[in-house]
PDB file with SEQRES, HELIX, SHEET and CRYST1 records, atoms N, CA, C and O in Angstrom:
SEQRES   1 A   85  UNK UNK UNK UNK UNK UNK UNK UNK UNK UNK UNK UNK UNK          
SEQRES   2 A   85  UNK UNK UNK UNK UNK UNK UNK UNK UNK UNK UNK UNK UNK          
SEQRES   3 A   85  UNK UNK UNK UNK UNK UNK UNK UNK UNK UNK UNK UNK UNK          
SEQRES   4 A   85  UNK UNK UNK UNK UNK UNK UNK UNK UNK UNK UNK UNK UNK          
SEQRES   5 A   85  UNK UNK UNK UNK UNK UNK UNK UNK UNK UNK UNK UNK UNK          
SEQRES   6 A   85  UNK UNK UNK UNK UNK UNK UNK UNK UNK UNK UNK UNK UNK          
SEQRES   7 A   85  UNK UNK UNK UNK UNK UNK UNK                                  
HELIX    1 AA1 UNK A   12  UNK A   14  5                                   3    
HELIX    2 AA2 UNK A   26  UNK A   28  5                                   3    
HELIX    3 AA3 UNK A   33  UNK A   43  1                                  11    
SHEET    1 AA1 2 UNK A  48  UNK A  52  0                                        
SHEET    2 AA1 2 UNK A  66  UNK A  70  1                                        
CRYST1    1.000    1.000    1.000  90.00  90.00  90.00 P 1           1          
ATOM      1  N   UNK A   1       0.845  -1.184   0.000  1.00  0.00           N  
ATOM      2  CA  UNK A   1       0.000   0.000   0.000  1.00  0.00           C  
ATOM      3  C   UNK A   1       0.884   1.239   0.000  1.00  0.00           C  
ATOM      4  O   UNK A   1       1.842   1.373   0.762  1.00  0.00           O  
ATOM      5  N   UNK A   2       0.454   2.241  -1.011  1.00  0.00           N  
ATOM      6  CA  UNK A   2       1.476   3.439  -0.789  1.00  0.00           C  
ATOM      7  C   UNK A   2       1.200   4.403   0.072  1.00  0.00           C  
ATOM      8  O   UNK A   2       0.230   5.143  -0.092  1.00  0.00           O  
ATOM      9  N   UNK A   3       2.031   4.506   1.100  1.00  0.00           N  
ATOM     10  CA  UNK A   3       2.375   5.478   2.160  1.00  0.00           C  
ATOM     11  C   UNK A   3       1.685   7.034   1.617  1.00  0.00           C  
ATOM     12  O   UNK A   3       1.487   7.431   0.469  1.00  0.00           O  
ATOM     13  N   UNK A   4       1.480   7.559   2.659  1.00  0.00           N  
ATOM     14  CA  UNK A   4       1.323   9.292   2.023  1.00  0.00           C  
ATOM     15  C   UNK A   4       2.149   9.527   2.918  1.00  0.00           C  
ATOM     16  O   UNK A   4       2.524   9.045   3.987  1.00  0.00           O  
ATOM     17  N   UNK A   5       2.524  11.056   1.727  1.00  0.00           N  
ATOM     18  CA  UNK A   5       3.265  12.383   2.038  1.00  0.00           C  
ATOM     19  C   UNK A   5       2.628  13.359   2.893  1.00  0.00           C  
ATOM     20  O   UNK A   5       1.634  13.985   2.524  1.00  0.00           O  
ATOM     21  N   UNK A   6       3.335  13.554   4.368  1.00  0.00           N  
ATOM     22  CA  UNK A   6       2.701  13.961   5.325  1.00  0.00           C  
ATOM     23  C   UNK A   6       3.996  14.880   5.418  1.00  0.00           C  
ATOM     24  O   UNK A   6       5.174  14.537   5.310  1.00  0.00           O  
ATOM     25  N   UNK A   7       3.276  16.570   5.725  1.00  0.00           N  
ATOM     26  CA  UNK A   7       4.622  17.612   5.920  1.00  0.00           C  
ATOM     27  C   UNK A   7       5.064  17.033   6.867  1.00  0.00           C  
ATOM     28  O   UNK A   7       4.505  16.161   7.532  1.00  0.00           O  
ATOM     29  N   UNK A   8       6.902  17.815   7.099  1.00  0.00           N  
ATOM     30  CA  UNK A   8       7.952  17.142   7.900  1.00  0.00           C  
ATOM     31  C   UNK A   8       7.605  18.127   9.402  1.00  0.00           C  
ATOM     32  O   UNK A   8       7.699  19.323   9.124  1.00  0.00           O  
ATOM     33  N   UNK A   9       7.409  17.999  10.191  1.00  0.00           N  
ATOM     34  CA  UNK A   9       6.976  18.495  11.242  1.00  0.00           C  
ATOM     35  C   UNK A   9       8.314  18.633  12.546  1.00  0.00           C  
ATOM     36  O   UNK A   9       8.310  19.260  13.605  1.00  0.00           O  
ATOM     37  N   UNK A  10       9.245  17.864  11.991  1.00  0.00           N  
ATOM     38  CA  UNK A  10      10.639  18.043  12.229  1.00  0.00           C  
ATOM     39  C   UNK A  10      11.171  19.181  11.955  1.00  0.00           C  
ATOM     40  O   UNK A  10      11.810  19.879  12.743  1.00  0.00           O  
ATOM     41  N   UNK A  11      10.909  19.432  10.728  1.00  0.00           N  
ATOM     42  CA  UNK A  11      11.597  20.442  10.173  1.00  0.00           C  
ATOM     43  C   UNK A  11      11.077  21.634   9.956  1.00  0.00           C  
ATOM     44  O   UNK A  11      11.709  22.485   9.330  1.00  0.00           O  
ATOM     45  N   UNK A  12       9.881  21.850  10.432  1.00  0.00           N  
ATOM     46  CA  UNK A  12       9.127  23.136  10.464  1.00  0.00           C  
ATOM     47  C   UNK A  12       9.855  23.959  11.474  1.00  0.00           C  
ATOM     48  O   UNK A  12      10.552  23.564  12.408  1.00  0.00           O  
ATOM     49  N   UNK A  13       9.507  25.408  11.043  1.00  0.00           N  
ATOM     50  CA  UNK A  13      10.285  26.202  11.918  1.00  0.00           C  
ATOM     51  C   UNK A  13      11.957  26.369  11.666  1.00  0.00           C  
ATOM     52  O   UNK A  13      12.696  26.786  12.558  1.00  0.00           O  
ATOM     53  N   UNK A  14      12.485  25.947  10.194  1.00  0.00           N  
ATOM     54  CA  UNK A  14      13.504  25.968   9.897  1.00  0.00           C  
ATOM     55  C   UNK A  14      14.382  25.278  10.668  1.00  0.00           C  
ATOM     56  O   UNK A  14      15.512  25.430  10.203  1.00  0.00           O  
ATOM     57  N   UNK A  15      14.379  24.423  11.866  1.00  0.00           N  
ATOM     58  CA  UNK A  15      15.250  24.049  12.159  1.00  0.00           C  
ATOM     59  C   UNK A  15      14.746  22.006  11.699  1.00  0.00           C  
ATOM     60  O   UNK A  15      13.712  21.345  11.798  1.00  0.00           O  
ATOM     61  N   UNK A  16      15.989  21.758  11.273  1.00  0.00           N  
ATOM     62  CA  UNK A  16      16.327  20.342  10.695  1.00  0.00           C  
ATOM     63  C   UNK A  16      16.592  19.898  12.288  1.00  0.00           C  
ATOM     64  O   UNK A  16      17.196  20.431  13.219  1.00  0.00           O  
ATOM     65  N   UNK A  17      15.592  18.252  12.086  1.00  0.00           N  
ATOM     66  CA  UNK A  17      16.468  17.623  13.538  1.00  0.00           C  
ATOM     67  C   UNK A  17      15.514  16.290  12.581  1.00  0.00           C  
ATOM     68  O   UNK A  17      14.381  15.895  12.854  1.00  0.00           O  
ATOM     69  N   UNK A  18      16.119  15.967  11.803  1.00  0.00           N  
ATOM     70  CA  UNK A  18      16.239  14.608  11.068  1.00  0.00           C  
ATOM     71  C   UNK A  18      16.266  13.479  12.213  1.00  0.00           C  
ATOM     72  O   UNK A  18      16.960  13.534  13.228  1.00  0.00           O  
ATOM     73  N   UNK A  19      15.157  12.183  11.768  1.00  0.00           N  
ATOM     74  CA  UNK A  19      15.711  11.317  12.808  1.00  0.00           C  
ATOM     75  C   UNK A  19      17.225  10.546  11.843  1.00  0.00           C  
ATOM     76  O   UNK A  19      17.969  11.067  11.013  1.00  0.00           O  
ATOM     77  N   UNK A  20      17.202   9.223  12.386  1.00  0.00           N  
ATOM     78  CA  UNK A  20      18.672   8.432  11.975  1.00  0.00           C  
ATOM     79  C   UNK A  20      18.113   7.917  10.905  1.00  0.00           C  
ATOM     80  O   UNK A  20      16.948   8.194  10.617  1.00  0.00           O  
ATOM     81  N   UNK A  21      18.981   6.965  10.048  1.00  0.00           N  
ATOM     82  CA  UNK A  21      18.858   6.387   8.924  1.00  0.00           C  
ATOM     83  C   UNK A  21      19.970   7.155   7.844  1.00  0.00           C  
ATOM     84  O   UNK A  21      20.527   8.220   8.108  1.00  0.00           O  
ATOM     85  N   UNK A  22      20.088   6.675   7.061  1.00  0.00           N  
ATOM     86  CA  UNK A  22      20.975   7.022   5.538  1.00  0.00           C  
ATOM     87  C   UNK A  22      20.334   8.189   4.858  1.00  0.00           C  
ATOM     88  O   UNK A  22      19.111   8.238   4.724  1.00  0.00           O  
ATOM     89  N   UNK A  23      21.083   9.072   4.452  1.00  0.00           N  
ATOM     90  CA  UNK A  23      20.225  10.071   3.988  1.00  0.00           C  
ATOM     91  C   UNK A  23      21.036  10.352   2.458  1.00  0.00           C  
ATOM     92  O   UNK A  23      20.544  11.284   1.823  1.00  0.00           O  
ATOM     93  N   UNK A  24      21.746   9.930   2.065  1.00  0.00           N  
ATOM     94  CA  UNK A  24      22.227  10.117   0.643  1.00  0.00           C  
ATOM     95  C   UNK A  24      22.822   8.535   0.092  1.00  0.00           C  
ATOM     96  O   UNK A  24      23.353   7.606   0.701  1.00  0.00           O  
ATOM     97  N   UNK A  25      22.411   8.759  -1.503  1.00  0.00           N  
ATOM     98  CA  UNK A  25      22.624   7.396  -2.524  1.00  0.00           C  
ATOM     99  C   UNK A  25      23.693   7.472  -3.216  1.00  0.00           C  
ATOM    100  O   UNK A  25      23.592   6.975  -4.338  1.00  0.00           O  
ATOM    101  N   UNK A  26      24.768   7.954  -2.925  1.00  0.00           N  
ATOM    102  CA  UNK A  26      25.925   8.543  -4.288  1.00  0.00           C  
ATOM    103  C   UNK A  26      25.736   6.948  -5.559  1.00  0.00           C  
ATOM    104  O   UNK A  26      25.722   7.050  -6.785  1.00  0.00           O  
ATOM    105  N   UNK A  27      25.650   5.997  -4.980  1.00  0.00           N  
ATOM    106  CA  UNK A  27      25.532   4.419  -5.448  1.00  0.00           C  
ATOM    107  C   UNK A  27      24.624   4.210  -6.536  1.00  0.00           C  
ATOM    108  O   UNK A  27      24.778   3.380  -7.432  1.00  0.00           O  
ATOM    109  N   UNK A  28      23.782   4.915  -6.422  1.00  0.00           N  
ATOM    110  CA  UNK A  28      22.225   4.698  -7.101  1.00  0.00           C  
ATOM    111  C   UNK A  28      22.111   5.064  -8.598  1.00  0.00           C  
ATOM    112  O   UNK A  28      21.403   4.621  -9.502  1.00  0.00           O  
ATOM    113  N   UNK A  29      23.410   6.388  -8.523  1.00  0.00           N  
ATOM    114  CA  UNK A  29      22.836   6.786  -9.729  1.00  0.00           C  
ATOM    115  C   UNK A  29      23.681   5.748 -10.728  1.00  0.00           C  
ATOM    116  O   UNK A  29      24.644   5.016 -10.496  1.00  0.00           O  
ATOM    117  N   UNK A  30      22.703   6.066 -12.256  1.00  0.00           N  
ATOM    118  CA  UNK A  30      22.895   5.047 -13.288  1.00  0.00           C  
ATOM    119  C   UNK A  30      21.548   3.911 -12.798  1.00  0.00           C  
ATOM    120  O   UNK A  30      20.785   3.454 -13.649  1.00  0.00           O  
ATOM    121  N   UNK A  31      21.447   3.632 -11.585  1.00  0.00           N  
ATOM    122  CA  UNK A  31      20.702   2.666 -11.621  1.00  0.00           C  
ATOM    123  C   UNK A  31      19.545   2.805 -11.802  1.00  0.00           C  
ATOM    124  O   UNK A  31      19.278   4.002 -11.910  1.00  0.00           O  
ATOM    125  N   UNK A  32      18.185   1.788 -11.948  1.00  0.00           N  
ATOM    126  CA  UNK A  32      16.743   1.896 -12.626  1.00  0.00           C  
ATOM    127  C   UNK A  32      16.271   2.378 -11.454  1.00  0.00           C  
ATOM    128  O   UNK A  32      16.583   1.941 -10.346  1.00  0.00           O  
ATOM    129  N   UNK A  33      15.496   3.302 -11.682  1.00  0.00           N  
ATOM    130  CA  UNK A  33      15.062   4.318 -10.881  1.00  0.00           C  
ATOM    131  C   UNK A  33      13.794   3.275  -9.898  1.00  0.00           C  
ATOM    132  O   UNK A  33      13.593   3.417  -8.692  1.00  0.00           O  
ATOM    133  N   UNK A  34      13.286   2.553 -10.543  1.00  0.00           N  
ATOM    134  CA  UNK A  34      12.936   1.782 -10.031  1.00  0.00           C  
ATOM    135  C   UNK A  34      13.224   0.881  -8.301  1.00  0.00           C  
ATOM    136  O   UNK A  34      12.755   0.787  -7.167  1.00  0.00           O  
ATOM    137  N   UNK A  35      14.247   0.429  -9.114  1.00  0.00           N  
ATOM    138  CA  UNK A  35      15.230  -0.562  -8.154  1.00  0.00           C  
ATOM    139  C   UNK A  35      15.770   0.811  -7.235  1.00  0.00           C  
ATOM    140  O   UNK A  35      15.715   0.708  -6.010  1.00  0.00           O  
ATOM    141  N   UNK A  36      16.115   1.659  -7.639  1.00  0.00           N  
ATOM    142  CA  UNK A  36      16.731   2.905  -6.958  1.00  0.00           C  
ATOM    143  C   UNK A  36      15.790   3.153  -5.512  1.00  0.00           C  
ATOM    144  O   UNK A  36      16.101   3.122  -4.321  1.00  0.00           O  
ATOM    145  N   UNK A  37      14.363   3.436  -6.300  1.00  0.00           N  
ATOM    146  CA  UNK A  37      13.031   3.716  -4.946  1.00  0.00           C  
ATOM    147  C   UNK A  37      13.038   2.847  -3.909  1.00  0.00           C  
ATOM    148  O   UNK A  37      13.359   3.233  -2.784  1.00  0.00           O  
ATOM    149  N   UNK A  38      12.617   1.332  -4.210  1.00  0.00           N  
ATOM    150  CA  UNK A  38      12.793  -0.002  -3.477  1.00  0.00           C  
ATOM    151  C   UNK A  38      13.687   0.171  -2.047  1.00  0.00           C  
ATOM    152  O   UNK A  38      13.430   0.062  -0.848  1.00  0.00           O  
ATOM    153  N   UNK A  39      15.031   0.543  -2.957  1.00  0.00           N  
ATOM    154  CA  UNK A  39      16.785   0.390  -1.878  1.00  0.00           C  
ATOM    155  C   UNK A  39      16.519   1.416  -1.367  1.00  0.00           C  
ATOM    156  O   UNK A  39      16.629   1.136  -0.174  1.00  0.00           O  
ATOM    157  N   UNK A  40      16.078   3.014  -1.461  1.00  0.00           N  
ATOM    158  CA  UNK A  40      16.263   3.750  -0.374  1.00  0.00           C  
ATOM    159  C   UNK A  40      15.193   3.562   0.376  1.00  0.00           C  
ATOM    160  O   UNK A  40      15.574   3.390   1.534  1.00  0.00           O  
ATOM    161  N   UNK A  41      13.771   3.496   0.272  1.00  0.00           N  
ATOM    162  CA  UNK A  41      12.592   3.308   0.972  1.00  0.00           C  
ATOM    163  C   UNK A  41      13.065   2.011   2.116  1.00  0.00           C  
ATOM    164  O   UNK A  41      12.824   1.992   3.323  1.00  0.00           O  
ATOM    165  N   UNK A  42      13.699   1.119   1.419  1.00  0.00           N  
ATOM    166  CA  UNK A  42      14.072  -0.084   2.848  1.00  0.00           C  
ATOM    167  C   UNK A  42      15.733   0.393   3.431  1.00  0.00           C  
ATOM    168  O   UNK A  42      16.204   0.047   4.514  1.00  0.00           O  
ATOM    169  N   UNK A  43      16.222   1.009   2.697  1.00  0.00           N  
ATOM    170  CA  UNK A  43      17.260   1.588   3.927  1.00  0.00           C  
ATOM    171  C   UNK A  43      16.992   2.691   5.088  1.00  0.00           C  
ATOM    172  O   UNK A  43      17.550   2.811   6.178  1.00  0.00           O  
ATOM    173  N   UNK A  44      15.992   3.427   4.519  1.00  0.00           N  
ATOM    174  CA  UNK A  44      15.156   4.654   5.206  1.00  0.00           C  
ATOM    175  C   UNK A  44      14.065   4.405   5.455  1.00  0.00           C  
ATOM    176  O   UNK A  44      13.264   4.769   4.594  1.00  0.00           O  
ATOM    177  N   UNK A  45      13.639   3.887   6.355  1.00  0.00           N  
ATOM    178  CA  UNK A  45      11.803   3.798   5.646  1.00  0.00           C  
ATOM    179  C   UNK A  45      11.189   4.667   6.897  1.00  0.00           C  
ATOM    180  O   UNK A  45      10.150   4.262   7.418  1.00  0.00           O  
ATOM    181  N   UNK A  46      11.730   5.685   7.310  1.00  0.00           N  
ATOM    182  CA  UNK A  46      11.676   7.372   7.695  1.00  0.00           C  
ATOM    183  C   UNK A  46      11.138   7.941   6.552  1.00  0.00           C  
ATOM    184  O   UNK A  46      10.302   8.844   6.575  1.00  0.00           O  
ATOM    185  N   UNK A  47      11.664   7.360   5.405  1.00  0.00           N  
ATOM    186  CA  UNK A  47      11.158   8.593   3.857  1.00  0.00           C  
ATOM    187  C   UNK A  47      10.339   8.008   2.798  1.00  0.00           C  
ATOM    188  O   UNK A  47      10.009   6.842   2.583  1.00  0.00           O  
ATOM    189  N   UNK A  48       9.997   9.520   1.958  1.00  0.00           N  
ATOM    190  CA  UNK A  48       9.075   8.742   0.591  1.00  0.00           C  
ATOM    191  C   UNK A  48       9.658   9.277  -0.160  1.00  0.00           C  
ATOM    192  O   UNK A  48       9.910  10.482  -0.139  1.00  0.00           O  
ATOM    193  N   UNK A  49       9.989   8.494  -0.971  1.00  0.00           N  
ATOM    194  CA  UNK A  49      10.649   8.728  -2.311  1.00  0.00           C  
ATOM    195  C   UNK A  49       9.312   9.410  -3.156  1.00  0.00           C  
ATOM    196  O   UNK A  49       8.116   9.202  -2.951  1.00  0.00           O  
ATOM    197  N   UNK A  50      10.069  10.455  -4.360  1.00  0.00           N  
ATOM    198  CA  UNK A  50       9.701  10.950  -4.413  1.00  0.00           C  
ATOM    199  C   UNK A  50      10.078  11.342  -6.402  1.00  0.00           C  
ATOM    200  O   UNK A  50      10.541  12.423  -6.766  1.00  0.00           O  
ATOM    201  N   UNK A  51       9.714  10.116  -7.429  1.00  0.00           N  
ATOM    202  CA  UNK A  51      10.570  10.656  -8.421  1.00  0.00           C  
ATOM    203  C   UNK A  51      10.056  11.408  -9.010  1.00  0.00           C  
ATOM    204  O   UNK A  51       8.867  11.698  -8.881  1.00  0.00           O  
ATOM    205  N   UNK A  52      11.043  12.030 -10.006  1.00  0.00           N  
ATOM    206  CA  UNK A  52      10.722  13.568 -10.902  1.00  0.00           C  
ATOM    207  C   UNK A  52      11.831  13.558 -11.745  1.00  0.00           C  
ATOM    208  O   UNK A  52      13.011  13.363 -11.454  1.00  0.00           O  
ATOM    209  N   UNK A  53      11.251  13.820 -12.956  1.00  0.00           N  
ATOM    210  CA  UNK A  53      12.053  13.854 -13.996  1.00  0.00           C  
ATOM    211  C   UNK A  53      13.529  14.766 -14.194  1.00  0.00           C  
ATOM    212  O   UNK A  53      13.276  15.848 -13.665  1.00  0.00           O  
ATOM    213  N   UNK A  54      14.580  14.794 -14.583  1.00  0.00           N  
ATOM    214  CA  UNK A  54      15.905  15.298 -14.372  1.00  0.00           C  
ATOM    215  C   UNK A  54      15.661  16.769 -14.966  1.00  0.00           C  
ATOM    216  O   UNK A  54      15.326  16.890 -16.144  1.00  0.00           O  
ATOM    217  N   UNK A  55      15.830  17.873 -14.142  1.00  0.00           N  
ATOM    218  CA  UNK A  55      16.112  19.223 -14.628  1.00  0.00           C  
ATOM    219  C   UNK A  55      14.339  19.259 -14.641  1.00  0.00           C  
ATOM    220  O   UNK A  55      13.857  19.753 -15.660  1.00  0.00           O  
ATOM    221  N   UNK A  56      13.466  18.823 -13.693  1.00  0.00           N  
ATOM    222  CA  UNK A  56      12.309  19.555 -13.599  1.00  0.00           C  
ATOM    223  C   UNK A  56      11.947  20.079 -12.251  1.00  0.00           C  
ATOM    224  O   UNK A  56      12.063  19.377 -11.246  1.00  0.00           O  
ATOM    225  N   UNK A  57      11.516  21.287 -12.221  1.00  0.00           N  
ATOM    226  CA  UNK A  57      11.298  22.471 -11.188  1.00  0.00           C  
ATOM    227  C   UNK A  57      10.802  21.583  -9.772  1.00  0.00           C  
ATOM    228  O   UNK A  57       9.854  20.819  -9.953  1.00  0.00           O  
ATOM    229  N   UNK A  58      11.151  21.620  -8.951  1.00  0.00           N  
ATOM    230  CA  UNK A  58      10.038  21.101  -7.321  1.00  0.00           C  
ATOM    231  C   UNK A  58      10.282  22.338  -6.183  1.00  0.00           C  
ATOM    232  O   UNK A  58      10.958  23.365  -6.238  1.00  0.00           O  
ATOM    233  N   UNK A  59       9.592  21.875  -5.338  1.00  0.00           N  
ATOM    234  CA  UNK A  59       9.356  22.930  -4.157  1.00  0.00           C  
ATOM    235  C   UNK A  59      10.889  22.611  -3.874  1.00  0.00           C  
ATOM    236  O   UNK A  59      11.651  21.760  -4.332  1.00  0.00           O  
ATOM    237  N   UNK A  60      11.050  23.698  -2.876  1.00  0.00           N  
ATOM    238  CA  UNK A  60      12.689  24.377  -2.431  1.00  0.00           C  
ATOM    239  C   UNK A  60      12.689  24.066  -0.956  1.00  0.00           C  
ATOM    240  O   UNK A  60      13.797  24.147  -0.426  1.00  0.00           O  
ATOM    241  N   UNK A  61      11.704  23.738  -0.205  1.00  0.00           N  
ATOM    242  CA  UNK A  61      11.820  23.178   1.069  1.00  0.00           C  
ATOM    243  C   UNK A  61      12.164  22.260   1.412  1.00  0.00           C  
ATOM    244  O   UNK A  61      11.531  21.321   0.929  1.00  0.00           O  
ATOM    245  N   UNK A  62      13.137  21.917   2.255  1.00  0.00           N  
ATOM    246  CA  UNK A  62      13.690  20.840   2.915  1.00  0.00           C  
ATOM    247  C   UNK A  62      13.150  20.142   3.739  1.00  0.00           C  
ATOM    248  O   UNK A  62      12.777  20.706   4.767  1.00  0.00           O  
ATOM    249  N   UNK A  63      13.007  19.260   3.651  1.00  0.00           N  
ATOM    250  CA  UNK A  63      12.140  18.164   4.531  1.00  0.00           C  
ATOM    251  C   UNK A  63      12.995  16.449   5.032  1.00  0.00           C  
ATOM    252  O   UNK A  63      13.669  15.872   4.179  1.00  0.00           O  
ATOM    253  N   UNK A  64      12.895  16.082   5.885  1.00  0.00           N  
ATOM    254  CA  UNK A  64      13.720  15.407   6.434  1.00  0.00           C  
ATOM    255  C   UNK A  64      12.958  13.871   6.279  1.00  0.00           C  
ATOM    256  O   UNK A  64      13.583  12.858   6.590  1.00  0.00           O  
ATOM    257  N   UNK A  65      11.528  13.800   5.762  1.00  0.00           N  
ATOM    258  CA  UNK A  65      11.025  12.707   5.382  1.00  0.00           C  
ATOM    259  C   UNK A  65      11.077  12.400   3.954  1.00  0.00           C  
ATOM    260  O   UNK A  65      11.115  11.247   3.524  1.00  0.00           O  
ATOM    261  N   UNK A  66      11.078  13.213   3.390  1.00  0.00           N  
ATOM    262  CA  UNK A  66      10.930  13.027   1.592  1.00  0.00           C  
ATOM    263  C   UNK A  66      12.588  13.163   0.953  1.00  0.00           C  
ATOM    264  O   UNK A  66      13.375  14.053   1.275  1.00  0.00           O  
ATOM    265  N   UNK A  67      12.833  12.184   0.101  1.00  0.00           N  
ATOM    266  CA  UNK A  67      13.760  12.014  -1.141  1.00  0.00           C  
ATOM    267  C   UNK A  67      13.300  12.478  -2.535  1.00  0.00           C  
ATOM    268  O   UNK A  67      12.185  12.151  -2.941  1.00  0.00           O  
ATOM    269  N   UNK A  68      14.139  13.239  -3.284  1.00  0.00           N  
ATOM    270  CA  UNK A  68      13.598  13.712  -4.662  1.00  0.00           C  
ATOM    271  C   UNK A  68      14.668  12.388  -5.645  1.00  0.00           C  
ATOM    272  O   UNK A  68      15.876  12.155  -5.677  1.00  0.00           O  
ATOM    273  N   UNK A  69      13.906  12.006  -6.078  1.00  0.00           N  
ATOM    274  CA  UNK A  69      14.717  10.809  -6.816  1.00  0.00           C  
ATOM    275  C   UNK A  69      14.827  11.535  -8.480  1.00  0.00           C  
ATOM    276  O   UNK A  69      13.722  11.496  -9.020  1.00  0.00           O  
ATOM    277  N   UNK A  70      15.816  12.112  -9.286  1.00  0.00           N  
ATOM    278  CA  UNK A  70      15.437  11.969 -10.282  1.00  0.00           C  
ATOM    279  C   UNK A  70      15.749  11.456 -11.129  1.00  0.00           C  
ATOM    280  O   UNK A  70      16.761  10.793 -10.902  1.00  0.00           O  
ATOM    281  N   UNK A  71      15.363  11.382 -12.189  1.00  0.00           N  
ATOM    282  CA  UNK A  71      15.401  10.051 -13.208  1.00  0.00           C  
ATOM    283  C   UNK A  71      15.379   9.925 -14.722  1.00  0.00           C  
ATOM    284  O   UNK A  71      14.228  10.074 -15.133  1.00  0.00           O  
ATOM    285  N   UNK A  72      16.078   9.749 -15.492  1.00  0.00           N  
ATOM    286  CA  UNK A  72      16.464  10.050 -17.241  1.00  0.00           C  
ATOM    287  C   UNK A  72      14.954   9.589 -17.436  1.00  0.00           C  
ATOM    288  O   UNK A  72      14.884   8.391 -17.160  1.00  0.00           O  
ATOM    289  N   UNK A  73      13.707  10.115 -17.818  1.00  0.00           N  
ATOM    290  CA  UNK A  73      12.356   9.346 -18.424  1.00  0.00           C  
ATOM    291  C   UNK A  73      12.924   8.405 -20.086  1.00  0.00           C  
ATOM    292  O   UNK A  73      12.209   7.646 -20.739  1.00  0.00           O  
ATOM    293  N   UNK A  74      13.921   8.668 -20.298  1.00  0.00           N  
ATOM    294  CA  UNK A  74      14.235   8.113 -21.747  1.00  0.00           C  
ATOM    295  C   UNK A  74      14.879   6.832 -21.262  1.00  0.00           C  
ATOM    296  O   UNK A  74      14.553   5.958 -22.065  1.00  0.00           O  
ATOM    297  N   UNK A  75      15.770   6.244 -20.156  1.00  0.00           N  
ATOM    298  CA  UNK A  75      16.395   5.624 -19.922  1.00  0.00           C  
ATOM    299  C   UNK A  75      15.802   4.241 -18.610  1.00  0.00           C  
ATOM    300  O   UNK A  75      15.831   3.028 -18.400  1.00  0.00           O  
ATOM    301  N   UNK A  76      15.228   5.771 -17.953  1.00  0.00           N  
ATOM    302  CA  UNK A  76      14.688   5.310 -16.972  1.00  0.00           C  
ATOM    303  C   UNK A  76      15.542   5.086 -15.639  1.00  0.00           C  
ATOM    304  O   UNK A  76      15.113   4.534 -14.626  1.00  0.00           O  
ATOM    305  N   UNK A  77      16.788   5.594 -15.810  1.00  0.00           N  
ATOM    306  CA  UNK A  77      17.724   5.152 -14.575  1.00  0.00           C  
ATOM    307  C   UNK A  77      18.262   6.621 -13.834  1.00  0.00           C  
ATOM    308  O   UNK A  77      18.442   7.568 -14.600  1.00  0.00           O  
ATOM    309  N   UNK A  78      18.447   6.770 -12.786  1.00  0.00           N  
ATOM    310  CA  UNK A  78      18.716   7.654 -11.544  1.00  0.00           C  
ATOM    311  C   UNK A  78      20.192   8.830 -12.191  1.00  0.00           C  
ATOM    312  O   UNK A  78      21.325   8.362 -12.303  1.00  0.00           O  
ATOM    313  N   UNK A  79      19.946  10.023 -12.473  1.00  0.00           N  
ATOM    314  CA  UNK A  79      20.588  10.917 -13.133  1.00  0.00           C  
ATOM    315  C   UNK A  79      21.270  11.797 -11.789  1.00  0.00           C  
ATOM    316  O   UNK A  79      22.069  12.714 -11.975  1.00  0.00           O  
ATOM    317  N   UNK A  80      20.748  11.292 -10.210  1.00  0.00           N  
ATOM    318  CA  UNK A  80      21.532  12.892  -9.296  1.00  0.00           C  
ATOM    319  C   UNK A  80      21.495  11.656  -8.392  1.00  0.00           C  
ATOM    320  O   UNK A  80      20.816  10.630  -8.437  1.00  0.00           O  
ATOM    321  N   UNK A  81      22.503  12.116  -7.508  1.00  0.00           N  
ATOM    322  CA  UNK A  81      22.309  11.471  -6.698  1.00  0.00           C  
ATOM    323  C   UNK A  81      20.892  12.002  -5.197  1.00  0.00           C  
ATOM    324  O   UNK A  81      20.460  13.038  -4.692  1.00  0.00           O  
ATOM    325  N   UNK A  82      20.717  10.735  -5.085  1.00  0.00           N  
ATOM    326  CA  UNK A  82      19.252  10.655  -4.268  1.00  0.00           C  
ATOM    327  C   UNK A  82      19.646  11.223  -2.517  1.00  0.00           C  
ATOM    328  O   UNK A  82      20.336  10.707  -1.637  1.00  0.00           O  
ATOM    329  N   UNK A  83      18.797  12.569  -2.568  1.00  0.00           N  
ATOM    330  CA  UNK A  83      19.391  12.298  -0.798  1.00  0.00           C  
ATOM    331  C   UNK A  83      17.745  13.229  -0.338  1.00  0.00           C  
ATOM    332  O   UNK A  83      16.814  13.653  -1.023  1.00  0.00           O  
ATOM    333  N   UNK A  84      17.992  13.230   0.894  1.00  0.00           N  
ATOM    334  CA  UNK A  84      17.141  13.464   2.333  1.00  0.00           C  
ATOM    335  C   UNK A  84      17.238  14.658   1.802  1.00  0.00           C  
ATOM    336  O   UNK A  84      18.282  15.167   1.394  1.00  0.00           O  
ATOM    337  N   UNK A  85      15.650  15.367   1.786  1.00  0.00           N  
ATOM    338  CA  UNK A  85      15.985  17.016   1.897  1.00  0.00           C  
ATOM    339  C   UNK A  85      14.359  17.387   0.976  1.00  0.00           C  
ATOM    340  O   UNK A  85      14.034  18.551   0.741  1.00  0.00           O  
TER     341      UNK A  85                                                      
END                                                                             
C-alpha cells in the first residue's frame, strides 16, 4: 500500500532535527530508478521517495522525510544522486 506524504513536522520552523537512517545514494545513480526507490525506501523507511524527472522544477523546502529521486524518463535510470531534503 502506498504510504502518504505527510509535511515534515521536524523540520518546520527551519530548524532540521532529522531522525537516523541514511540520507544520501551517491551508489544509485545510473541505476533503474525503479530498483533505486525499493533500496532507499528499505534503507530509510523514515522517507518517501519521491521521483521527478531530471532538470524539472520542485518545491525548495527541505524536509527530512521526503527524497527527490530523479530520473532520465528516456532511460529510466537515476541521473543525481538521491538524498534526504
Amino acid at each position: 500500500m502506498e504510504r502518504q506524504y505527510h509535511g515534515c513536522v521536524a523540520c518546520s520552523g527551519g530548524t532540521h532535527r532529522c531522525g537516523g537512517g541514511k540520507t544520501e545514494w551517491p551508489e544509485l545513480v545510473g541505476a533503474k530508478a525503479t530498483v533505486a526507490r525499493e533500496i532507499i525506501e528499505r534503507e530509510n523507511p523514515n522517507v518517501k521517495v519521491h521521483p521527478i524527472r531530471c532538470h524539472t522544477p520542485r518545491i525548495m523546502n527541505c524536509c527530512c522525510n521526503r527524497v527527490w529521486l530523479d530520473y532520465d524518463d528516456v532511460h529510466g535510470t537515476v541521473c543525481a544522486v538521491p538524498r534526504v531534503g
